[in-house]
C-alpha positions in Angstrom: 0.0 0.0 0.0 2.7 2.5 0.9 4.3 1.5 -2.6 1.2 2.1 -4.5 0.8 5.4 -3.1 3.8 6.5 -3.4 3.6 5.6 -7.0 0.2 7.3 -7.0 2.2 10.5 -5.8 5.1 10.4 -8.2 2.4 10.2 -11.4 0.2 12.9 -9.6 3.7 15.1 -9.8 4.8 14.4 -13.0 0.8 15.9 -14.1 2.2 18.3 -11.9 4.0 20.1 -15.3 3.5 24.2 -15.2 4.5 27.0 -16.9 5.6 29.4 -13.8 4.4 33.1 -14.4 5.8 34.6 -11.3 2.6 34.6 -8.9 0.2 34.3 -11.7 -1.7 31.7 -13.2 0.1 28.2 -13.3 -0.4 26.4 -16.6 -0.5 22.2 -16.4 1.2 21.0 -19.6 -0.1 17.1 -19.4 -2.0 15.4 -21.9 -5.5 15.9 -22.2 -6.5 12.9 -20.7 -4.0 13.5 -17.9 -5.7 16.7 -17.3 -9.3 15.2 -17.1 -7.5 12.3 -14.4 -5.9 15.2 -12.2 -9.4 17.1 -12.5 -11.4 14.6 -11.4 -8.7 13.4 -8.6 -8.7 17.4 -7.0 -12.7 17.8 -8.1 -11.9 20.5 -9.9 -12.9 22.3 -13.2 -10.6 22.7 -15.6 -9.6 26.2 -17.2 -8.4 26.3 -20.5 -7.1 29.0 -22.7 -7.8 28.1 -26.3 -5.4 30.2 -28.4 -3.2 30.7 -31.1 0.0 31.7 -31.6 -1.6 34.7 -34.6 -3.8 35.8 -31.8 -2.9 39.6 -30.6 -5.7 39.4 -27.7 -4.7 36.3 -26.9 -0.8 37.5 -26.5 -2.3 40.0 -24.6 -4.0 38.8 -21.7 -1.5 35.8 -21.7 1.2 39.0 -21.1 -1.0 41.5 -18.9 -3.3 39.2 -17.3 -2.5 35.7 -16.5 0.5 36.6 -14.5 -1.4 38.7 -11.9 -0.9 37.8 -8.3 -4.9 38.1 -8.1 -5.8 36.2 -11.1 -2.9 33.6 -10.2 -4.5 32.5 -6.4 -8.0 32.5 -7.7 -7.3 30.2 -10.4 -4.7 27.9 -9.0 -6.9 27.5 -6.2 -9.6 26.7 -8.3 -9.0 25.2 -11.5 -6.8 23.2 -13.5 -5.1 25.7 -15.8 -4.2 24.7 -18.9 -3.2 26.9 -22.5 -3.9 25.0 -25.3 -2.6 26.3 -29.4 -6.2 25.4 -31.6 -4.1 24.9 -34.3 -1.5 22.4 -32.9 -1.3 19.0 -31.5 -4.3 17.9 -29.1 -5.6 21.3 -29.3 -7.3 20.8 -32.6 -9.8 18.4 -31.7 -10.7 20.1 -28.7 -11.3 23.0 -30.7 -13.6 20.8 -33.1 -15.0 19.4 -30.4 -16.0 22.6 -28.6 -17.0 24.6 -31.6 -13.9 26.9 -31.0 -13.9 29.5 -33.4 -13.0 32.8 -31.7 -9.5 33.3 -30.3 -9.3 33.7 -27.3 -12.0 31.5 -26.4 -12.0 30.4 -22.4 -13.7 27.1 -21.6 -14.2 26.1 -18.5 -14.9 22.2 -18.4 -15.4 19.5 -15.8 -13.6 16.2 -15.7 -15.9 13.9 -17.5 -15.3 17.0 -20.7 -18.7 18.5 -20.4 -18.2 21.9 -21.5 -19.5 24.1 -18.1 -19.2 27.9 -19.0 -17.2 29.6 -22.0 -16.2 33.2 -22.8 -14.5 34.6 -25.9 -12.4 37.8 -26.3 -9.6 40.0 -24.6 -11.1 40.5 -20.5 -9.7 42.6 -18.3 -8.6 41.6 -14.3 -11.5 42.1 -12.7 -13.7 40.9 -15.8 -11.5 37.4 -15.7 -11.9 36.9 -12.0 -15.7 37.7 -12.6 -16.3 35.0 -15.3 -14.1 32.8 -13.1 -16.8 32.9 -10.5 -19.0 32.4 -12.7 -18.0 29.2 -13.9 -17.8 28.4 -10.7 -20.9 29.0 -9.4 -23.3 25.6 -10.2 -26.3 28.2 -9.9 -25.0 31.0 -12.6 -22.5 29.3 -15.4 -23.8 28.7 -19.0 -24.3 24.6 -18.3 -26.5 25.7 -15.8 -28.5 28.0 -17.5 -29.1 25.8 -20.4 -31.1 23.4 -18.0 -32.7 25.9 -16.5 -33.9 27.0 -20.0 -34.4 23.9 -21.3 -36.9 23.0 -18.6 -38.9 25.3 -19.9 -37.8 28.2 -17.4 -38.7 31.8 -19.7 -38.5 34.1 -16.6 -37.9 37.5 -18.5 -35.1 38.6 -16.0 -33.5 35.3 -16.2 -33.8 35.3 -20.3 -32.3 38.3 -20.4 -29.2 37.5 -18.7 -29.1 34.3 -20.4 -29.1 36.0 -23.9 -26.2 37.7 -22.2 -24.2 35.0 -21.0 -24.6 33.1 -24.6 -23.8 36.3 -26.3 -20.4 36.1 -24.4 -19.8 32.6 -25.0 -19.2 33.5 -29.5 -20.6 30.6 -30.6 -24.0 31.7 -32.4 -26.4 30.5 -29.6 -27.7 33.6 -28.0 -30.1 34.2 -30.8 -33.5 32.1 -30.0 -33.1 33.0 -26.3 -32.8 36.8 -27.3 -36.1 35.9 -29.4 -37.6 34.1 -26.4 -36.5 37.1 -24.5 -38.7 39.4 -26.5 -41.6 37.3 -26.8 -42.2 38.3 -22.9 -42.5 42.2 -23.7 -45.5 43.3 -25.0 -43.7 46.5 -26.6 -40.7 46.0 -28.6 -40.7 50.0 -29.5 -38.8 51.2 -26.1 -35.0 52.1 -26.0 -34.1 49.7 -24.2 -35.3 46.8 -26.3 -33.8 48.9 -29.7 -30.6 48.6 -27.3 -31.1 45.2 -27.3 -31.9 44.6 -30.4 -28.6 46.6 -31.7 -26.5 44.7 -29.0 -27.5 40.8 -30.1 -28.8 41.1 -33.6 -26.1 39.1 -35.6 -28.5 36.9 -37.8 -30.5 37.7 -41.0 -33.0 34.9 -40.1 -33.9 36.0 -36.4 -36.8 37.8 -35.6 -34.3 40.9 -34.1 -33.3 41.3 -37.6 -36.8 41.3 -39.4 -37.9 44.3 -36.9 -34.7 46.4 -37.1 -35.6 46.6 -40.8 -39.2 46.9 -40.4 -38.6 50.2 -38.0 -35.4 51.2 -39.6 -36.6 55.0 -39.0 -36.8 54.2 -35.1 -33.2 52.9 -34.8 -32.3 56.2 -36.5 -33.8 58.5 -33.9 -31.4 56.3 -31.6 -28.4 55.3 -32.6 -26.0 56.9 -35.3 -27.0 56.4 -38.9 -23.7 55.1 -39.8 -24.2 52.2 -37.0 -27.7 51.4 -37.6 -27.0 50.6 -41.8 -23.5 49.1 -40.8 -25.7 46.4 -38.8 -28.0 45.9 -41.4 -25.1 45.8 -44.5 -22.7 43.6 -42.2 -25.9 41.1 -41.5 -27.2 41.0 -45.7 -23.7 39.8 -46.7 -22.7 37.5 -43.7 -25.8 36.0 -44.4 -24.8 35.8 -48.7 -21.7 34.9 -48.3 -21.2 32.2 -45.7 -24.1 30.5 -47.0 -22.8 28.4 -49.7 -26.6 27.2 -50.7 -28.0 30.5 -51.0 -30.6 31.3 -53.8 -31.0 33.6 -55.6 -34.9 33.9 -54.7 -33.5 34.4 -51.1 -30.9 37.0 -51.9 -34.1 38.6 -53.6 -35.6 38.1 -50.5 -32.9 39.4 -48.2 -32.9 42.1 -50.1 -36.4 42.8 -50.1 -36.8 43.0 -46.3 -33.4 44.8 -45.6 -33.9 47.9 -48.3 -37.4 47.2 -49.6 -36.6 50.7 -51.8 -33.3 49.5 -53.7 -34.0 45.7 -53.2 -34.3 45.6 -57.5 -31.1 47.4 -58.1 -29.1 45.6 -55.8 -30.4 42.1 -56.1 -30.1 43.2 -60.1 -26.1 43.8 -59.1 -25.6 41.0 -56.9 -26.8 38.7 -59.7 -23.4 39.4 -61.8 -21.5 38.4 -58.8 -23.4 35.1 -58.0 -22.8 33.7 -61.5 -19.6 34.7 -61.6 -19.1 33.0 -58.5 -20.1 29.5 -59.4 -18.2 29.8 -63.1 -21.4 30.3 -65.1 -19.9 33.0 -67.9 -23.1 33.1 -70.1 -25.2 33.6 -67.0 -22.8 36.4 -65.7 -22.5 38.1 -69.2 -26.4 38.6 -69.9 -27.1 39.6 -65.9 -24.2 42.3 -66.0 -25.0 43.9 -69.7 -29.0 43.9 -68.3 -28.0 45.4 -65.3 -26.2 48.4 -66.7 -29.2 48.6 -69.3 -31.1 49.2 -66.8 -28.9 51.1 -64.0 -26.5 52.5 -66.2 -23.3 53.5 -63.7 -22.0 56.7 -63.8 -18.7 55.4 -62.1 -16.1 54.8 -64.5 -13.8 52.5 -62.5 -16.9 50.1 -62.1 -17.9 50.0 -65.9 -14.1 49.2 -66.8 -13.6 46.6 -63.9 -16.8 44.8 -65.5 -15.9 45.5 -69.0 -12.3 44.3 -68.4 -13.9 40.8 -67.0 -15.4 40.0 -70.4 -11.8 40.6 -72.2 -10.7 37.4 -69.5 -13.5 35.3 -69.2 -16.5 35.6 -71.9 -15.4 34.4 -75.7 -19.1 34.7 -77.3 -18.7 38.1 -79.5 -22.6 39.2 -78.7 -21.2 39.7 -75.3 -18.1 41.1 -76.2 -19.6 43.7 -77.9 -22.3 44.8 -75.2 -18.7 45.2 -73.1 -17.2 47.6 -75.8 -20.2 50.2 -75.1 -19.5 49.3 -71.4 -15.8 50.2 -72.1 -17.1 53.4 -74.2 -19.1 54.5 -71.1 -16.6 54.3 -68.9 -14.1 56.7 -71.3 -16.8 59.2 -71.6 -17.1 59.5 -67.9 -13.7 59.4 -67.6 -10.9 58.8 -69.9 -7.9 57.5 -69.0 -5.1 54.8 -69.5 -6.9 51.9 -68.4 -10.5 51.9 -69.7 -9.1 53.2 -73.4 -6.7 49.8 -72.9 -10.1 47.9 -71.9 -11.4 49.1 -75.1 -8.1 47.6 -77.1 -8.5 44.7 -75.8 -11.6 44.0 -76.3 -11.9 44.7 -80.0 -8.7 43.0 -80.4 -10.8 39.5 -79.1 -13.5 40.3 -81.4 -10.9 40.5 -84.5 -10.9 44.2 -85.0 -7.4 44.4 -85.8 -7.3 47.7 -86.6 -9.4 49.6 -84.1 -8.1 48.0 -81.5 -4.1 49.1 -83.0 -6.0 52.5 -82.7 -6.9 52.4 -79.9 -3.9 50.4 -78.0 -2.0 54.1 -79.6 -4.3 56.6 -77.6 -3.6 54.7 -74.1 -0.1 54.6 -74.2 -0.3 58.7 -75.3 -2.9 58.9 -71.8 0.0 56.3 -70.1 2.5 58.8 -71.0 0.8 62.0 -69.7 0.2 60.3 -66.5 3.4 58.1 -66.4 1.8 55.2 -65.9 3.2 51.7 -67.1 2.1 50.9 -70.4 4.3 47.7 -71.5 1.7 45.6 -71.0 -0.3 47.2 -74.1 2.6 47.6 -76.1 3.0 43.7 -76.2 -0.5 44.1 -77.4 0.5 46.5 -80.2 3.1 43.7 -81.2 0.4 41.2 -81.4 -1.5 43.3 -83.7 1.0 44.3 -86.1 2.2 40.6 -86.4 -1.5 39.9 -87.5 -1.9 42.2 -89.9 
């Protein structure tokens, strides 16, 4: 018996592998399993810092906050502390397997690997001691609060803190209790629900999202105009481009509900982009030539950028053509070096030997004025003039 334990003590100091920071926060370097055994042996939680090495909050509170005398009691005493790189070695599947996406992120977990509270972000001392007692507290962490909701618990008070907490925790979950949260209140129209609304409305689907653009005019009594069509821009094209399945009925849609007055012109835009996107040339040549038909652009860098995509991607000459007169446009707004090259090129790929030598002559006379490199379109010159 004696032998065993003092076997038993030898392994329990060999998990006993830190990181000294001074009087701060003392970080076990085990394996992950290790770290689970030695939890469960001290019953405590475990405390892990899921980082990476690109991270500048994460260098930052591992230089100005872990190393705290303060911070360093409270969490020795009470957790098993442990800094894990997402990116490296063990620390990848735990990442996969706690949906760790936001660095820092700061899990708290007990020893059978149930995830008990988690915070992401840069927090201050007394911010990290508070969500340290937090995670401690059986009543308040997020594991808590999750059964207390999923029992069917829809105090408004304790939704509302709860939308808070989830918020915190970065990992896209706050939004139905934020939506449970303002099915209790009879009127949405107060500045503290706007507040609300402002604060947790990060999904195009939600309910939050659907009234900020209902009573757009509202939120600009409130808040800044620049903030309140921020939110609603930033929301639109999160939603458009992390979806991969997205529609093109529900961009129209999106659209629709988040600028009911432009919702034509920009899904109209937008379209160019989608097919563009998923390599259909045809369906990106005929959407961009009826957009400008129909919204002509009086910006001539736009008309050139588009006009120079047909020269690389589009062979049929129908289309080719329509991109001359958006090349043509985009001189007469503004002539320059690059949209009289546009031109050049383009009725060099339709065969038009000759105006395009024409034209290839007046863009390296604008290249000239405005010292700009023009080598590129003399190489096109020599392509001509061996062709004719």
């Amino acid at each position: 018996m004696k032998k065993y334990s003092f076997l038993f003590l030898l392994f329990l100091f060999s998990l006993q592998l830190v990181i000294a920071q001074g009087d701060g926060i003392q970080f076990n370097s085990a394996k992950w399993q290790e770290i689970l055994d030695l939890a469960k042996q001290e019953e405590k939680l475990i405390f892990v810092d899921a980082y990476t090495t690109w991270c500048g909050p994460c260098k930052k509170m591992t230089k100005e906050i872990f190393p705290l005398p303060k911070v360093g009691q409270f969490y020795n005493d009470n957790f098993i502390n442990v800094k894990m790189d997402m990116e490296k070695g063990e620390g990848v599947q735990l990442a996969s397997d706690y949906d760790v996406v936001v660095y820092p992120t700061l899990l708290y977990i007990a020893s059978d690997g149930t995830l008990v509270h988690r915070v992401a972000g840069y927090h201050s001392e007394d911010q990290f001691l508070e969500v340290g007692a937090i995670a401690s507290d059986p009543a308040r962490n997020l594991a808590a609060m999750e059964r207390r909701y999923n029992s069917g618990d829809r105090d408004a008070d304790f939704l509302l803190n709860y939308t808070k907490v989830r918020w915190e925790a970065m990992d896209g979950s706050h939004t139905k209790v934020a939506e449970a949260y303002l099915d209790t209140q009879k009127d949405w129209a107060t500045e503290d629900h706007r507040q609300f609304i402002m604060n947790y409305c990060d999904d195009a689907d939600s309910k939050l999202f659907t009234y900020l653009t209902e009573n757009k005019a509202d939120f600009l009594q409130q808040f800044e105009e620049k903030d309140v069509l921020s939110k609603i821009q930033n929301l639109v094209y999160n939603k458009i481009y992390n979806k991969k399945d997205i529609t093109l009925d529900e961009i129209n849609g999106l659209f629709t509900k988040a600028y009911p007055e432009k919702a034509e012109q920009l899904s109209s835009h937008y379209r160019m982009t989608y097919y563009r996107n998923r390599g259909d040339r045809e369906g990106f040549a005929t959407s961009a030539l009826d957009h400008y038909a129909k919204y002509p652009s009086k910006d001539a860098s736009e008309l050139n950028d588009i006009a120079w995509t047909f020269y690389e991607v589009i062979g049929k000459a129908i289309y080719l053509e329509g991109a001359v007169g958006l090349a043509e446009q985009s001189i007469k707004l503004d002539k320059g070096y690059y949209n009289m090259d546009t031109l050049a090129a383009l009725q060099y790929k339709l065969g038009n030997r000759k105006k395009a030598l024409k034209y290839a002559k007046k863009a390296i006379k604008l290249a000239k004025k405005s010292e700009e490199d023009y080598s590129l379109t003399e190489e096109l010159i020599a392509q001509i003039k061996g062709q004719l």
